[in-house]
C-alpha positions, 0 to 999 in steps of 0.5 A, a space after each residue: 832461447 834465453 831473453 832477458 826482461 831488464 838491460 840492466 846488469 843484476 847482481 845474481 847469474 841464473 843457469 838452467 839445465 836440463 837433468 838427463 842420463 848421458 849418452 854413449 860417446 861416439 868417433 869418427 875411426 880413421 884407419 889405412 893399410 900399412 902400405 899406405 903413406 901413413 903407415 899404422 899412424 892411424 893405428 897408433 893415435 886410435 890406441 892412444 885415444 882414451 875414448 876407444 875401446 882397448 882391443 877394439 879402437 876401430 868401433 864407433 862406440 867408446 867407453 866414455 860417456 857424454 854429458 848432454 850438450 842441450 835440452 835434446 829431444 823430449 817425449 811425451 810420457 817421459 819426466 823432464 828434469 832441470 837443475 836450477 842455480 842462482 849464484 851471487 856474482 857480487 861482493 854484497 850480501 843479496 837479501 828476500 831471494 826468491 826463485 820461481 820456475 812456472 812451465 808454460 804449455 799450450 793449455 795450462 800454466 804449471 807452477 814447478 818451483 819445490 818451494 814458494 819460500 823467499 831465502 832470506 839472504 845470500 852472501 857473495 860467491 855462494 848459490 841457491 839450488 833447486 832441482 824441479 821434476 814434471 812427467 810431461 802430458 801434453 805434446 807441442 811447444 813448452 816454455 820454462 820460465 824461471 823469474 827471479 827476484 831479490 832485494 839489494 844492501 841499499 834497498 832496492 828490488 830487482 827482478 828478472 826472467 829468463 824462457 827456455 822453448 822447447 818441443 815435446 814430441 810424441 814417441 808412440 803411435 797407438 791404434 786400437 781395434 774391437 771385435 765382439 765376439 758371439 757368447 759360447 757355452 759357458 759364458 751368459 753375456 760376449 766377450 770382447 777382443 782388444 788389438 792394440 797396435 803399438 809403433 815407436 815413431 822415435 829414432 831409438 829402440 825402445 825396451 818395452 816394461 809393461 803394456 797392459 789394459 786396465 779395464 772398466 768396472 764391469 770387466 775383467 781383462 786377460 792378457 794373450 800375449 803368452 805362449 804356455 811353456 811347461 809351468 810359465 809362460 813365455 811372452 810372445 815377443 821372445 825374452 828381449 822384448 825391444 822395439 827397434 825404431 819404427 817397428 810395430 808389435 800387436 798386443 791381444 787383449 779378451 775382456 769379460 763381464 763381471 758376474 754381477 754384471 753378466 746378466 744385466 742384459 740392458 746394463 751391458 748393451 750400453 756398455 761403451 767404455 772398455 779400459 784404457 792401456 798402460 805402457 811403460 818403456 825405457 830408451 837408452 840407459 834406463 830413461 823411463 817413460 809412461 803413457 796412459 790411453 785416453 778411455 777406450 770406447 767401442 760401438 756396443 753390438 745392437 740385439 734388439 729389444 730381444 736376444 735370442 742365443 744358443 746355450 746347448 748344442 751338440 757338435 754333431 748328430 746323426 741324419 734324420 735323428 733328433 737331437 736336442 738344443 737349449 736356447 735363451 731368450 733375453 729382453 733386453 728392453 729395461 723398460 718394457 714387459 713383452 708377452 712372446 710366442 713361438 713360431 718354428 719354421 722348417 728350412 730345406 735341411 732343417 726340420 722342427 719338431 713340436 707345436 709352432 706358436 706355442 705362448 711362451 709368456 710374459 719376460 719381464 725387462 732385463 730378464 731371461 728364459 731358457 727353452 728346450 727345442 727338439 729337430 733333426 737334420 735331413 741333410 749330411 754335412 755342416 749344416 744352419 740352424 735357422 726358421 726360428 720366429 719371436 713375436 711380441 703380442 704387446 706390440 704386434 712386432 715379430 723377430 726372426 732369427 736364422 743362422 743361429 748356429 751350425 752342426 754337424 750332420 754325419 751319416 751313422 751307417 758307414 756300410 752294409 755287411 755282406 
């Protein structure tokens, strides 16, 4: 939309265009049988047609390429390029030239212009050139405003804008998922999974170049989306990694505490920011457009003010034997030292062995122990570790802990010899 501030005819002409790779020309193929009326008429033009592909005159797609016709669809993360000229139309030198090209969203004013340097003159039939570049973050209505001014031989100042509307569209949809996962053996603290679903809502494919996570200080991040083939890996969405229009893919990300951070247990409990994701694509002759997420949070899972977790366990035992377990006690209160004791309960299936209401001491905040347990399981089959009791003497408050973890109970006589 062009709108002019002053009626009066300026000695300078403003054009604008917008800078973007051209696209593939495309006909309209008209053919017919040769015992139609026209014969191989058809045939003939579509050979003599420089816009065709020799050998194949019949496809839709030619070999020519087409300049862009208007400023065209424009996509969030993408960088907007426009080529400015003023051209003195006049025969009479213009002097104190100044060009300014401001971008207009619906929050900011952005100020585009290479250089805020007036030109100290220009001659009949010549022109001043600039190109401005600017990687579009804000989705909806933006307006270019170029606003020229300069001086005349007699004196006299003018000054004139011109606006440029256009819509910037969003080309993603990006949805997120957590799962926190419970901490195994070799891990102090859990881990945390990231599914991100990834849409192109635009009417192109799209070749996706990067979608990564780049996590927050206390986490370190490893990207599932390979399958290990001999000595590399090979992407999960095959070697040509397109997305065609409106299809969706699922991107799998497992994040872990740093050691320093790991057995930090209050530290980690209010942990909420995990990272944000980094996508680079490209559309039709290599246009390149990035996003970055805004920070992601989650919903840290809630421990109590105790944690209790299993750090060894055997995966199976055998009927009415003991075996051994370690557990991990953890307070996670930053605040408060509690003096715990001990309580095992037997269940149906599960039995302890030792003295329940055993003091297990004072844990100081943000610290942890490690306690040995002995029991044995008077069922076969996958069975539930549960019966086990915390109190805290300080407060008089008591927390129980069943379905810590399973095992598997087979039987060691698989027969009597005759």
């Amino acid at each position: 939309m062009d709108v002019n501030q002053a009626k009066q005819e300026h000695l300078l002409a403003l054009k604008v265009m917008r800078l973007t790779k051209p696209t593939l020309f495309t006909n309209m193929p008209v053919t017919c049988e040769d015992r139609d009326l026209p014969g191989d008429l058809f045939n003939l033009l579509m050979k003599e047609d420089p816009s065709t592909v020799k050998g194949a005159e019949s496809l839709m797609l030619g070999e020519m390429l087409t300049l862009p016709q208007n400023f065209g669809n424009i996509f969030l993360g993408e960088t907007f390029s426009s080529y400015i000229s003023v051209h003195n139309d006049s025969a009479q030198v213009v002097k104190d030239i100044l060009v300014k090209a401001d971008l207009q969203t619906s929050s900011q004013r952005l100020n585009l212009s290479a250089s805020n340097s007036a030109v100290s003159e220009l001659k009949p039939e010549c022109c001043i050139d600039d190109v401005i570049h600017h990687e579009v973050k804000e989705i909806g209505t933006h307006i270019l405003v170029c606003a020229v001014s300069y001086t005349t031989q007699s004196g006299e100042k003018l000054y004139f804008r011109k606006f440029f509307k256009f819509q910037v569209l969003k080309p993603l949809d990006v949805k997120t998922k957590f799962y926190n996962a419970e901490s195994d053996l070799s891990s102090v603290t859990d881990e945390v999974f990231l599914e991100a679903q990834i849409q192109n809502i635009t009417t192109s494919p799209m070749f996706m170049e990067k979608v990564s996570l780049e996590p927050s200080l206390m986490y370190n991040v490893t990207e599932l989306n390979t399958v290990t083939a001999g000595d590399s890996g090979e992407s999960t969405f095959g070697k040509m990694s397109y997305l065609q229009p409106m299809d969706t893919r699922q991107y799998l990300y497992c994040l872990k505490p740093k050691p320093e951070f790991a057995e930090k247990a209050g530290v980690i409990k209010g942990v909420t920011v995990i990272g944000k994701l980094d996508i680079v694509w490209k559309t039709n002759l290599g246009e390149r457009g990035r996003l970055q997420t805004s920070q992601l949070q989650r919903m840290a899972p809630g421990y109590g003010d105790v944690r209790l977790s299993l750090e060894l366990i055997p995966d199976t035992v055998n009927l009415e034997e003991p075996f051994d377990i370690t557990c991990k006690i953890t307070n996670c209160s930053s605040e408060r030292t509690m003096d715990l004791v001990l309580e095992m309960c037997n269940t149906s299936s599960i039995h302890w062995c030792g003295v329940s209401g055993r003091q297990l001491g004072k844990l100081s905040p943000s610290s942890s122990l490690y306690l040995p347990l002995k029991l044995l399981s008077s069922v076969q089959g996958l069975q539930s570790i549960s019966g086990l009791r915390l109190t805290d003497t300080f407060l008089k408050r008591t927390y129980e802990y069943d379905d810590i973890a399973q095992v598997c109970v087979v039987c060691p006589f698989n027969g009597l010899d005759s």
